[in-house]
C-alpha positions in Angstrom: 15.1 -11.4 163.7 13.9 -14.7 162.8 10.9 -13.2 161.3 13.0 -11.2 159.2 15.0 -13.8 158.3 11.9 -16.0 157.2 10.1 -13.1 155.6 13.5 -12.7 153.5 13.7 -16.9 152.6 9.8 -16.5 151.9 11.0 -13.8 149.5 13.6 -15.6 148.2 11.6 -18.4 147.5 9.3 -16.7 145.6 11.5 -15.1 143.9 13.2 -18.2 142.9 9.7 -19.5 142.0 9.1 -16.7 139.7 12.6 -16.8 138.1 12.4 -20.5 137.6 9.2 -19.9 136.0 10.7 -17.4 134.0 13.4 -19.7 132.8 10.7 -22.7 132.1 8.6 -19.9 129.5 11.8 -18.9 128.3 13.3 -22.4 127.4 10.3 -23.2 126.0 10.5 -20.1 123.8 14.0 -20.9 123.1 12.7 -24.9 122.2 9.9 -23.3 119.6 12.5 -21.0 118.6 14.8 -23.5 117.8 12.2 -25.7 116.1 10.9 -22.9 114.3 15.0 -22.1 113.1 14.9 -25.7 111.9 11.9 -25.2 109.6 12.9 -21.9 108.5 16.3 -24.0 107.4 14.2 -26.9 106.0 12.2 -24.5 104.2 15.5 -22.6 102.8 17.0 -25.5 102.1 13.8 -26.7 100.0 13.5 -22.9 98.3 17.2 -23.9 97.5 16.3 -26.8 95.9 13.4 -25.5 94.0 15.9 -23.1 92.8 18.6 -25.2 91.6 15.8 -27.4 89.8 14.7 -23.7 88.3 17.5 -22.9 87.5 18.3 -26.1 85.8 15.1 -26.4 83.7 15.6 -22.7 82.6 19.2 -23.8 81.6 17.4 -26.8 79.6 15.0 -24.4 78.3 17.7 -21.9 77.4 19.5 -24.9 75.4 16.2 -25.7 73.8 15.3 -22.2 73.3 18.6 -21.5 71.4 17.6 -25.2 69.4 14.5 -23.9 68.5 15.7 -20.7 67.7 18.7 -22.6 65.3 16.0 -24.5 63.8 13.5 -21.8 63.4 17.0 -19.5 61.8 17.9 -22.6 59.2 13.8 -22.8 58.3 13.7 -19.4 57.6 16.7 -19.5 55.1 15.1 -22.8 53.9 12.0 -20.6 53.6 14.3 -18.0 51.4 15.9 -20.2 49.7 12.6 -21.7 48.7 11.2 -18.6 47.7 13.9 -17.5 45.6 13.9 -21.1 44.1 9.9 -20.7 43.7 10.6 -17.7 41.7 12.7 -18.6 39.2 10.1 -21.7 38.8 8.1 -19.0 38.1 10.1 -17.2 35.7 10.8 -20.6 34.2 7.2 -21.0 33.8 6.4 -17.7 32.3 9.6 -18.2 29.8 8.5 -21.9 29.1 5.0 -20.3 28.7 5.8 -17.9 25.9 8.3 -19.9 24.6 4.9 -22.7 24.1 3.0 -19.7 22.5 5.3 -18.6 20.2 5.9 -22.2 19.2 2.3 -22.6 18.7 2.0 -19.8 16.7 5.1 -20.7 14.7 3.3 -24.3 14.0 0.1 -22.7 13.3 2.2 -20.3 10.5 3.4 -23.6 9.4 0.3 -25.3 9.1 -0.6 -22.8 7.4 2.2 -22.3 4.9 1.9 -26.1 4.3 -1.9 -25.9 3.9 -0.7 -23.4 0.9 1.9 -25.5 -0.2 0.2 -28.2 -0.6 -2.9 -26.1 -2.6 -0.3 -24.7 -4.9 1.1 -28.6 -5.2 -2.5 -29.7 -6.3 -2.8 -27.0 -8.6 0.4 -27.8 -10.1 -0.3 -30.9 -10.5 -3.7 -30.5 -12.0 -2.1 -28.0 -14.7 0.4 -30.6 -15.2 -2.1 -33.0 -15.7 -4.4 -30.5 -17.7 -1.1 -30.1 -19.8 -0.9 -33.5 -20.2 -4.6 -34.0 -21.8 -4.0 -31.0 -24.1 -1.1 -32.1 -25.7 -1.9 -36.2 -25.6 -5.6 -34.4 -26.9 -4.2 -33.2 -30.2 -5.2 -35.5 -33.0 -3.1 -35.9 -35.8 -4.7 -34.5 -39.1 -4.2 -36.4 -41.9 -2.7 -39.4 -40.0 -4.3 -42.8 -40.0 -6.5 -44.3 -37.7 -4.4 -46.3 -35.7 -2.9 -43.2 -34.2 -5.6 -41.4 -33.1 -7.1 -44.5 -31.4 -3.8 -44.8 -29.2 -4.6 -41.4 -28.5 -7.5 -42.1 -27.4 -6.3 -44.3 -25.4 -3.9 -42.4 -23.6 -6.4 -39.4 -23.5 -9.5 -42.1 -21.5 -6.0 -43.6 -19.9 -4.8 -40.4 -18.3 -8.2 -38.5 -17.7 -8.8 -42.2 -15.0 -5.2 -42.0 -13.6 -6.4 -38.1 -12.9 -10.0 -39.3 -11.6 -8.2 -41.9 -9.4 -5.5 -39.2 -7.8 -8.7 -36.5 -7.1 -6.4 -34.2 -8.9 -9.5 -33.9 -11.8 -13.2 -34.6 -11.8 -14.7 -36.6 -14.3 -17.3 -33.6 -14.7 -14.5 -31.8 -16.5 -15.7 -29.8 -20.0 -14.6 -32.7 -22.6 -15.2 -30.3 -25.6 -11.7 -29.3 -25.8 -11.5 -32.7 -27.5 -13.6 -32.0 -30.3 -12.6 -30.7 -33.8 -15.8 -28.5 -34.6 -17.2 -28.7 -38.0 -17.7 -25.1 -38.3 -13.7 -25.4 -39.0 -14.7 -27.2 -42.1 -17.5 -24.5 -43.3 -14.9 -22.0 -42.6 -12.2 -23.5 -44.9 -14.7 -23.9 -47.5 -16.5 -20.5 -47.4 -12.7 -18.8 -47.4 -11.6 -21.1 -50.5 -14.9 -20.0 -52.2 -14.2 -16.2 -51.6 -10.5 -16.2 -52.5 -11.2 -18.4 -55.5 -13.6 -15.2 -56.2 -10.8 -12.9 -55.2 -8.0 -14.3 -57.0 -10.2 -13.8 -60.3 -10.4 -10.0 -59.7 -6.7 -10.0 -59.2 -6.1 -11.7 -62.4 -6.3 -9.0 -64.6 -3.1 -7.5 -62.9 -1.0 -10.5 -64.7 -2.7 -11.5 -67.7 0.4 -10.1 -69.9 2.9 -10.7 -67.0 5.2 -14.5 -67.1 4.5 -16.4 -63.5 7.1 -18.4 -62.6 5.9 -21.6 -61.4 6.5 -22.1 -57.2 8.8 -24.6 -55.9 7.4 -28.1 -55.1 6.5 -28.7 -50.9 7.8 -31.4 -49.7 5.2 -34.2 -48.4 6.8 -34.1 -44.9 5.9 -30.3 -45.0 2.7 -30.7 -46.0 1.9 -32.7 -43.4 3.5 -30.5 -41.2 1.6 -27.3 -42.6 -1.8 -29.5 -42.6 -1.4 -30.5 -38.8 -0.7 -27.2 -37.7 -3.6 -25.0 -40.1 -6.1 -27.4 -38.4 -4.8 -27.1 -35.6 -4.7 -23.1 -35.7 -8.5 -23.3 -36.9 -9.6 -25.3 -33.8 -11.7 -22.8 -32.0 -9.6 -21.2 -28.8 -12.6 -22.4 -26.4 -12.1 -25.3 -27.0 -8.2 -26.2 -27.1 -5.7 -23.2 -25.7 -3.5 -23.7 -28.5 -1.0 -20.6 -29.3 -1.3 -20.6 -33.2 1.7 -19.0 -35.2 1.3 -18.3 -38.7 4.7 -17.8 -39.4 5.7 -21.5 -38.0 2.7 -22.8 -40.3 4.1 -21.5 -43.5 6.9 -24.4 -44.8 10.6 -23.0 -45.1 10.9 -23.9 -49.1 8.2 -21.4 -49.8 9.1 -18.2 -47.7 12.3 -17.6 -49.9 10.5 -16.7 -52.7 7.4 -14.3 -51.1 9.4 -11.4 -50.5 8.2 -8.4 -48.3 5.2 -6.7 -50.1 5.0 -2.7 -48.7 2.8 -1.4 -46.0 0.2 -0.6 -48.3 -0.7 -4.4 -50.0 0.1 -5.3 -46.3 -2.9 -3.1 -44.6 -5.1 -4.2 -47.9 -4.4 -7.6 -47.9 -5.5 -8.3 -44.0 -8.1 -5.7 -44.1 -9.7 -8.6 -47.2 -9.1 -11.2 -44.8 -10.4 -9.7 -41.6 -13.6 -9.1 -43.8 -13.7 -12.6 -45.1 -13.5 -14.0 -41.5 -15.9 -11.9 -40.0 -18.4 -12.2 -42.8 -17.6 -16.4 -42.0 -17.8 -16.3 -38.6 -21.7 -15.0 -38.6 -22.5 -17.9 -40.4 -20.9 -20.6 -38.2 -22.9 -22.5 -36.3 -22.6 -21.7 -32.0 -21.6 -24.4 -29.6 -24.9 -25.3 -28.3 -25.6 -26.9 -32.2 -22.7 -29.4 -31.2 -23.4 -33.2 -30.2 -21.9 -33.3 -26.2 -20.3 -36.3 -25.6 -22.7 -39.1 -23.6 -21.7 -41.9 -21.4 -18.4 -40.1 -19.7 -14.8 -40.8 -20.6 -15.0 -44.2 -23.1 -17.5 -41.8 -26.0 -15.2 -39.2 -26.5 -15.7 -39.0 -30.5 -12.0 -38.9 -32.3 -11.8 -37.1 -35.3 -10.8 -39.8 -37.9 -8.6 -39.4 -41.2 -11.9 -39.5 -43.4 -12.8 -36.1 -42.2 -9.9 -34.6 -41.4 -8.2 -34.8 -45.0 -10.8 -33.1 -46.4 -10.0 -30.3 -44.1 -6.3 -30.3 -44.7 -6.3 -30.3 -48.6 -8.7 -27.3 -48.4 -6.0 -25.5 -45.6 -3.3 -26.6 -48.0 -5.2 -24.9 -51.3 -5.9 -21.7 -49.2 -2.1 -21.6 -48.2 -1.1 -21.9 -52.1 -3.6 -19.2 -53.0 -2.9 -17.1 -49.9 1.1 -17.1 -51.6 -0.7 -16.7 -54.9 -2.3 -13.6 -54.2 1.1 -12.3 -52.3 2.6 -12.9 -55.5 0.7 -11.2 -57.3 0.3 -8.0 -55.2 4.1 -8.1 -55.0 3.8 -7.7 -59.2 1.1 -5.1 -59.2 3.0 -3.0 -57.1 
């Protein structure tokens, strides 16, 4: 029984033994369970951490997202707003652009029409001035010499003032200032072929009682001189418009009465034969003296030579109403 007994304690106690073994692995298992419990918490408690910190800096870059993205919204309707203001700088541009080329091209048409303007001024000027030296130019025939040395003077005075403006060049053809002398043949070879004329017509009136003409007036004569040497001037030379009727003196038309068409055609068919066979014996303009040493030599007719001239215009006017007379009383 006692061996039993010690057999069963001997059990017992290694039983115990074992079990107490046991419970010493599993305390220890419990102890690194427990420790490994309390760095799993650490660790979940540092993962929590991390994540609130995560979660805050994605809350901060949510706020700076939606910052960035309300700046990025204003610059892009900065960027419209530009553009739209860019293009009507543009448009502005273009407009401003044509509106600088159609200016241009209106100055350049004014230029232009002032160019022109200002041509035609100098031209009109020049023909003022050119009017100016033909009627200063015309000498007075039968005057004295004091008169056409004044104007002479204002002729050399007026030709400088023109010089001095540009508006005329001293180069200008002076002989429109000369009285030729083939005026002077002329008279004489038409007095000497109507003094032959008015012989033939004589026999029409031998019988017949001629009333004697009406006395001119000296302030006529003058008149009628001036203007028939005037008319004989050669065209050429001075662009005077000669009119016969203003030559004749008012005293005298009354009594020369309108012939027929007959003694009209055969009167200035005579004189257009008289002229022409005159005009092949005057002498051409290359037999005339030019003037030498500019402006200052311009020769002036003087009263010496011209009343010669005008008592040989004033016989041919007396014989011209002669021999209208007398055709009047042979018809």
């Amino acid at each position: 029984m006692a061996n039993a007994q010690d057999k069963e304690s001997q059990k017992l106690g290694t039983g115990e033994k074992k079990w107490s073994q046991k419970l010493g692995g599993s305390n220890t298992m419990i102890q690194k369970l427990r420790t490994h419990d309390l760095e799993l918490i650490d660790e979940a408690r540092r993962l929590q951490i991390e994540n609130a910190n995560k979660d805050i800096s994605l809350a901060k870059s949510k706020a700076e997202n939606d910052i960035k993205s309300k700046k990025i919204r204003s610059l892009e309707s900065m960027i419209k707003i530009l553009e739209s203001k860019l293009s009507s700088a543009q448009k502005d541009v273009i407009s401003i652009q044509n509106d600088s080329s159609k200016k241009e091209t209106e100055i350049i048409s004014l230029k232009s029409k002032i160019v022109e303007v200002e041509h035609e001024l100098a031209s009109k000027v020049s023909e003022l001035e050119n009017l100016k030296l033909e009627t200063i130019s015309i000498p007075v025939v039968g005057g004295n010499d004091e008169k056409n040395m004044t104007k002479s003077n204002d002729i050399s005075a007026v030709i400088e003032e023109s010089e001095i403006r540009g508006y005329a060049s001293p180069s200008k053809n002076l002989r429109q200032y000369f009285v030729r002398r083939k005026s002077i043949d002329q008279a004489k070879k038409i007095d000497d072929d109507i003094s032959t004329q008015t012989s033939t017509f004589g026999t029409c009136f031998v019988n017949d009682e001629i009333t004697e003409l009406p006395k001119i007036d000296t302030e006529v004569n003058s008149e009628v001189k001036d203007r028939t040497s005037i008319s004989e001037i050669n065209k050429d030379d001075i662009p005077i418009k000669s009119n016969t009727s203003e030559a004749m003196p008012q005293n005298v038309t009354p009594h020369l009465t309108q012939p027929d068409n007959n003694s009209k055609v055969s009167a200035k068919a005579h004189m257009s034969s008289l002229i022409k066979s005159n005009s092949q014996m005057r002498p051409g303009p290359e037999a005339l003296p030019l003037p030498i040493g500019g402006i200052g030599t311009i020769p002036i007719v003087t009263s010496t030579l011209m009343l010669p001239l005008s008592a040989y215009m004033l016989l041919t006017l007396l014989i011209i109403a002669v021999m209208w007379f007398v055709i009047l009383r042979c018809t």
